[in-house]
Structures are given as C-alpha cells and as structure tokens.
DOGUDO-640902 format. One line per 3 residues: number of its first residue (from 1); their letters; for each residue z, x, y of C-alpha. Coordinates in nm, 3 decimals, always signed. Example, Ala and Ser with C-alpha at 12.3 -4.5 7.8 and 13.67 -1.06 7.14 Angstrom:
<recs>
1> as> +0.780 +1.230 -0.450  +0.714 +1.367 -0.106
</recs>
This chain:
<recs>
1> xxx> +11.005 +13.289 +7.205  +10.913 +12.953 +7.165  +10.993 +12.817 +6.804
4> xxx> +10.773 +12.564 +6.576  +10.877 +12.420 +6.285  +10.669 +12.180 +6.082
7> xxx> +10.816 +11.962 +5.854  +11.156 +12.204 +5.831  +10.953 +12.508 +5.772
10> xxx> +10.753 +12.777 +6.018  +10.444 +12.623 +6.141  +10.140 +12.782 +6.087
13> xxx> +9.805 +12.782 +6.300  +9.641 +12.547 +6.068  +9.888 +12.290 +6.104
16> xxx> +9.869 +12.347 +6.483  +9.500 +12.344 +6.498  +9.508 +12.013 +6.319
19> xxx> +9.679 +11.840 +6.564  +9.500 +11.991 +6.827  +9.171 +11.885 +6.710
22> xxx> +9.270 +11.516 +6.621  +9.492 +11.458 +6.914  +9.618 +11.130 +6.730
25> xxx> +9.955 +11.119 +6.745  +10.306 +11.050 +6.936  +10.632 +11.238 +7.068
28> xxx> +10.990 +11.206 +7.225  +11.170 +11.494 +7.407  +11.469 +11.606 +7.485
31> xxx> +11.692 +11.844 +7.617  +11.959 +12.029 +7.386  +12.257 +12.130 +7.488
34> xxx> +12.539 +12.308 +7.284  +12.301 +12.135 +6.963  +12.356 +11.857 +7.091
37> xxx> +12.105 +11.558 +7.231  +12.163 +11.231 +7.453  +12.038 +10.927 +7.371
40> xxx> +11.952 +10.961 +6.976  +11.945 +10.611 +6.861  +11.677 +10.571 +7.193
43> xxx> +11.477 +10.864 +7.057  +11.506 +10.727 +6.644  +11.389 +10.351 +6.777
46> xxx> +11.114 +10.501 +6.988  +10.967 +10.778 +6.717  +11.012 +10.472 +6.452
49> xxx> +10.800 +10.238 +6.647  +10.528 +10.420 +6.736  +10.513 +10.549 +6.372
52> xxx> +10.463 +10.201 +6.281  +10.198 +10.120 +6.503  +9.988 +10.438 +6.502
55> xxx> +10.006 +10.475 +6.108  +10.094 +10.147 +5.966  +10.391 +10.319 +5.788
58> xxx> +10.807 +10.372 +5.825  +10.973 +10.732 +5.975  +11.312 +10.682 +5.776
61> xxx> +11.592 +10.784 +6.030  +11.724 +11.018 +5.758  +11.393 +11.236 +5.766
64> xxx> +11.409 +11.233 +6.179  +11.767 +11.349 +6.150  +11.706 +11.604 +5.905
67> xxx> +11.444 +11.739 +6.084  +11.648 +11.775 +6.374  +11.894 +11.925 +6.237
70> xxx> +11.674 +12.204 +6.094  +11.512 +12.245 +6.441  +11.853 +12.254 +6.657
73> xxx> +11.987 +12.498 +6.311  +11.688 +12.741 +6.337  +11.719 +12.771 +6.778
76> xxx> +11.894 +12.821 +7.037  +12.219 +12.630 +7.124  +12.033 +12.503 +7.464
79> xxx> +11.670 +12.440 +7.416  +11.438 +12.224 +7.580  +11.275 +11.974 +7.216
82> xxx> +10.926 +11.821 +7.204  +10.942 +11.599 +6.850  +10.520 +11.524 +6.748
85> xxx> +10.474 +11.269 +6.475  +10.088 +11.325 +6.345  +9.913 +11.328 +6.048
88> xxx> +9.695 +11.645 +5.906  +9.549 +11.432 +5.641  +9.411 +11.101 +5.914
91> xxx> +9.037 +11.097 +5.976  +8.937 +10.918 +6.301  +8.626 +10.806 +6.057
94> xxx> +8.845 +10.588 +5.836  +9.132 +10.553 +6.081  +9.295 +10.276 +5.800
97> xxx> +9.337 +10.482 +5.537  +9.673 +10.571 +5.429  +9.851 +10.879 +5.552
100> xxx> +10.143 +11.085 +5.486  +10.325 +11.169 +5.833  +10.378 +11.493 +5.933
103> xxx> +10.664 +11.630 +6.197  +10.603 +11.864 +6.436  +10.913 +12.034 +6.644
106> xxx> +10.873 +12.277 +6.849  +11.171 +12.445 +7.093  +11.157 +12.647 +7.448
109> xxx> +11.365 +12.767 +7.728  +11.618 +12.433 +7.879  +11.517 +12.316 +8.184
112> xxx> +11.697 +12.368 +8.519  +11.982 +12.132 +8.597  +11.896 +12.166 +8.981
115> xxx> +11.572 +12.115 +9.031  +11.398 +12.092 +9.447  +11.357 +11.697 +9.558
118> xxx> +10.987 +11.588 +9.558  +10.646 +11.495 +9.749  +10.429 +11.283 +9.565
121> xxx> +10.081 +11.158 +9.655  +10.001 +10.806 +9.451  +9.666 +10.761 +9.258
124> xxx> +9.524 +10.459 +9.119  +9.561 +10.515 +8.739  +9.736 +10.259 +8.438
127> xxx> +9.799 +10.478 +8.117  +9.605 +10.384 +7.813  +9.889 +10.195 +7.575
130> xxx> +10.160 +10.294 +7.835  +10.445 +10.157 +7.557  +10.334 +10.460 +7.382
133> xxx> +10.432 +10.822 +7.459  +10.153 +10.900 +7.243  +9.954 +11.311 +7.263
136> xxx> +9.665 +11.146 +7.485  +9.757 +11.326 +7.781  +9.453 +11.438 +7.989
139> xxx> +9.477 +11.212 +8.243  +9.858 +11.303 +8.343  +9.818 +11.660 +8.373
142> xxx> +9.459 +11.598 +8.568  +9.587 +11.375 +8.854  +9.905 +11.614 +8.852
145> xxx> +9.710 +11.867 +8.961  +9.512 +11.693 +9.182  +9.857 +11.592 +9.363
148> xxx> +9.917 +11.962 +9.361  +9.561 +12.042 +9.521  +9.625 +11.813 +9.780
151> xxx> +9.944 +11.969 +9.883  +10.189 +11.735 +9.711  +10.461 +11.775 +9.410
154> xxx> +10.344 +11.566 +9.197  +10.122 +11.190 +9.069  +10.255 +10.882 +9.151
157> xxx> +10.049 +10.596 +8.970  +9.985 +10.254 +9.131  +9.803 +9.962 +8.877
160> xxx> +9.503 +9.742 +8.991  +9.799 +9.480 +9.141  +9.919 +9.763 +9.394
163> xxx> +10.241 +9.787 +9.228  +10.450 +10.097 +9.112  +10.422 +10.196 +8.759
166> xxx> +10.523 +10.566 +8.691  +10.503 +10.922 +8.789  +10.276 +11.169 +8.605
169> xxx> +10.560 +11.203 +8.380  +10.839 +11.061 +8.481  +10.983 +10.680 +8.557
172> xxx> +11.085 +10.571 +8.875  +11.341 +10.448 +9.080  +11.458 +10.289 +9.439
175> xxx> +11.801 +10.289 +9.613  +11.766 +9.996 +9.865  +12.154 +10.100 +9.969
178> xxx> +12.302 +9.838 +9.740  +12.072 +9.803 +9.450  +11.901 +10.062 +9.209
181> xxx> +11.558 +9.887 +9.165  +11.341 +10.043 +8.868  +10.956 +9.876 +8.950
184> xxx> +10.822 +9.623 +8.689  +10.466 +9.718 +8.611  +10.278 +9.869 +8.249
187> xxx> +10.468 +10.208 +8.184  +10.645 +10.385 +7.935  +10.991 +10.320 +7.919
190> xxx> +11.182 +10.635 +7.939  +11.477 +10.773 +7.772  +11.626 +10.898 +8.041
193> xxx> +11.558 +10.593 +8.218  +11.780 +10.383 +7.953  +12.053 +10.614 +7.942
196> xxx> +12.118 +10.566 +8.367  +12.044 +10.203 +8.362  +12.352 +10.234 +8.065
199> xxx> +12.548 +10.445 +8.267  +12.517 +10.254 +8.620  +12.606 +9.926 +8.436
202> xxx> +12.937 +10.098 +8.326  +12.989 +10.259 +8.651  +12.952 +9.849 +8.817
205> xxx> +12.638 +9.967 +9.042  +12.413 +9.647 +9.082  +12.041 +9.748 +8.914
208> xxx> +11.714 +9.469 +8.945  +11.432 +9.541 +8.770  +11.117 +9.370 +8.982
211> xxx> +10.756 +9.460 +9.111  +10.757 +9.698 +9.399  +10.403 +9.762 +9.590
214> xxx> +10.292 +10.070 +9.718  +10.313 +9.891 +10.071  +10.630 +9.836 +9.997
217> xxx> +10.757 +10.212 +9.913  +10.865 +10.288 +10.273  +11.124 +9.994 +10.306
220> xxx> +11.393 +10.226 +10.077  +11.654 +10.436 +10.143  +11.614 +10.704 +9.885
223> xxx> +11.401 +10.736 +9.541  +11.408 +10.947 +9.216  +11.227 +11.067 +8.943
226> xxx> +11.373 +11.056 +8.576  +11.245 +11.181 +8.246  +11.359 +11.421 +8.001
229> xxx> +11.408 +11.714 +8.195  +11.717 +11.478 +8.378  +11.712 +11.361 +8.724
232> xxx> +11.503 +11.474 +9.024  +11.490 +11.343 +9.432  +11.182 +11.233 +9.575
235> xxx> +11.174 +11.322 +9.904  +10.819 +11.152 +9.992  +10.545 +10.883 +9.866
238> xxx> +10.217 +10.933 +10.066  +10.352 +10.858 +10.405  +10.658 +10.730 +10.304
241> xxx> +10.973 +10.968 +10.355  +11.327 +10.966 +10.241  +11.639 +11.138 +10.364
244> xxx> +11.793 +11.307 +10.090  +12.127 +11.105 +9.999  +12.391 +11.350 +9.811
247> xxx> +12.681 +11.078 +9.728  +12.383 +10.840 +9.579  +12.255 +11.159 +9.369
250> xxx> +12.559 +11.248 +9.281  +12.637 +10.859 +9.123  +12.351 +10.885 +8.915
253> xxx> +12.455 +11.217 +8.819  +12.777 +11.069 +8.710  +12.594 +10.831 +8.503
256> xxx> +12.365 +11.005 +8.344  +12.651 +11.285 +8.254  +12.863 +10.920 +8.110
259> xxx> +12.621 +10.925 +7.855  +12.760 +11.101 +7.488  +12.582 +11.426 +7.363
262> xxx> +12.560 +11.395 +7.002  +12.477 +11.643 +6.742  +12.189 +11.444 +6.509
265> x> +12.395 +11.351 +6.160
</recs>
C-alpha cells in the first residue's frame, strides 16, 4: 500500500484534499533503494529554491532531511518517493501573505530497472515556469496521452523556435557517436539528468550542451530519456528512428550507477 506521511506523521484526507484543491505547490522524486537516494544535495538545492520562489520563505535542509528520514524509516527499503512542498494555510486570494510550509511524502512500489526503449510523437508545447517542477501538471499527462492515442510511447515537446526541450516527463538526450548532446531550450533540469552529465565527465565521454531542432532529430545515432525512474531508450521521434545501441546504454548505465546512494543524514 502506498504510504503518506505529512509533516512526519500519517496524512489525513484533509491535508490531501488541501493540496488537491489549491494545486500550488512543488516536488522532487526519487527512487529508494536499500534507504538510500542518489543525488541528495541536487534534490535539497532544488526543493530549497523553489520554496523560495513559490513562498517567499527558507526549507532548512535539516527539516528536508528529517523528513526523509521519517519517510524512508516508516517504508519499504526500495520505494519509489514523490517529496510535495505546499502550504494548507495559502489563499490564491492573498497569494502574499505569509505561510507556514507544509511537506508532503508519499511512497509506492520502485520502478523497473529495465524498462522497453521508446516511440515518441513531438507536440508543440513550452511548460509554464519550466525551472520549476512545480504540481501544475495538466498539460503533461494530456499530451501524454494524446501520444498514446496516436499510437506512440510517449510526448516529446518542441518550443515556438523548433528546438527540443523535454519529454512529457523526462529530459533528453543525443548520442551523435562521439558526443552526448543534451538540447538547450526552456525545460526543467532534471536530477537524473545532473547525475549522468556527473558521471560521463568522470568516465572522460565528451558531452555539449546546444540547440537541437526537431529537423534535426534524425541526424543521431541513438537517443534517451532520463528522469527519476533512471534511464530509458528511445527508439523513435515522429519519423525519426534509432537502432538500439547496447555498449552506448550500457556507458550511461555505468554512469549513472558511478553516482553514490546515500542514506539522507
């Protein structure tokens, strides 16, 4: 069973109602292994920020850790983590008024280390405050179902410019045979996505960060999907196919598995 906790203790369906009605508010997640999380110090910066900038007050690392540590405590030892920051007590009527955080955790079932390579079908869409993984997401589950009602995997979203931002909910990335290129557009920055550019930059494999255009998406030899569920092929963009490469999979495995699991302290 799925497990909630809100602010260390049970959460009840008032607290859950709350956020649901307000839908103001911002998360990180992450997968759990053992107790244990990758990337921490990404996940404290980005939960810290967006704090800051959707309440106009701080989210102490101590309290983040500490409610972590009740979570991973209270589940199982492998859990797939969703960590909400919201507020019970903000009113969209006087959206400046001084609030009191709240932290919402709630645990499921780990996601699948090996999970089938991808067809995605690209729609013309730019997140509202992409910086932000903030609870507005409508618009990612609605053209991820329209990929799937066209007969694709998944969203692919391409900005006014024509270039490559992001997937529904995932970041991307190209192998040109030499170079892993992540495309330069409005997105959110993932953690997943800092952890592998970490890991290939210790491994020595050459990584550019640039624009790439949809037009563009067939001149590749392979592509992948990212987020916090770990790595996934893409097999397709619209038209554009890819042969799925093992030995280049199985580098950014490598350097995504570099990166240290650490039990929040």
């Amino acid at each position: 069973m799925p497990i909630a906790l809100l602010n260390g203790q049970p959460a009840d369906a008032d607290a859950l109602r709350a956020l649901a009605v307000v839908n103001y508010g911002h998360f990180t997640a992450m997968q759990v292994r053992n107790r244990a999380v990758q990337g921490l110090d990404f996940h404290v910066a980005r939960l810290q920020r967006a704090t800051r900038e959707l309440f106009g007050t701080e989210l102490r690392r101590e309290r983040i850790v500490t409610e972590l540590r009740a979570a991973l405590d209270a589940g199982p030892a492998d859990a797939s983590l969703r960590f909400t920051v919201f507020a019970r007590d903000f009113d969209y009527r006087q959206p400046l008024r001084p609030v009191t955080p709240d932290v919402l955790i709630t645990l499921g079932p780990a996601a699948a280390d090996n999970r089938p390579a991808l067809r995605v079908k690209s729609y013309p869409f730019q997140r509202s405050q992409p910086h932000l993984k903030h609870v507005g997401t409508f618009p990612l589950f609605h053209y991820r179902r329209q990929a799937l009602l066209d007969g694709y995997d998944d969203a692919l979203f391409v900005g006014p410019d024509g270039t490559l931002s992001e997937g529904s909910i995932w970041n991307l990335g190209f192998w040109d045979g030499e170079v892993v290129v992540w495309p330069e557009a409005p997105a959110l920055r993932g953690t997943c996505e800092q952890l592998l550019q970490a890991g290939l930059a210790e491994q020595g494999i050459p990584q550019r960060v640039r624009p790439v255009t949809l037009a563009e998406a067939g001149d590749f030899q392979a592509a992948f999907a990212a987020n916090a569920s770990g790595l996934q092929a893409i097999r397709g963009i619209d038209e554009a196919a890819y042969a799925i490469d093992p030995a280049f999979l199985g580098r950014l495995g490598a350097a995504l598995a570099s990166r240290p699991w650490e039990i929040p302290a």
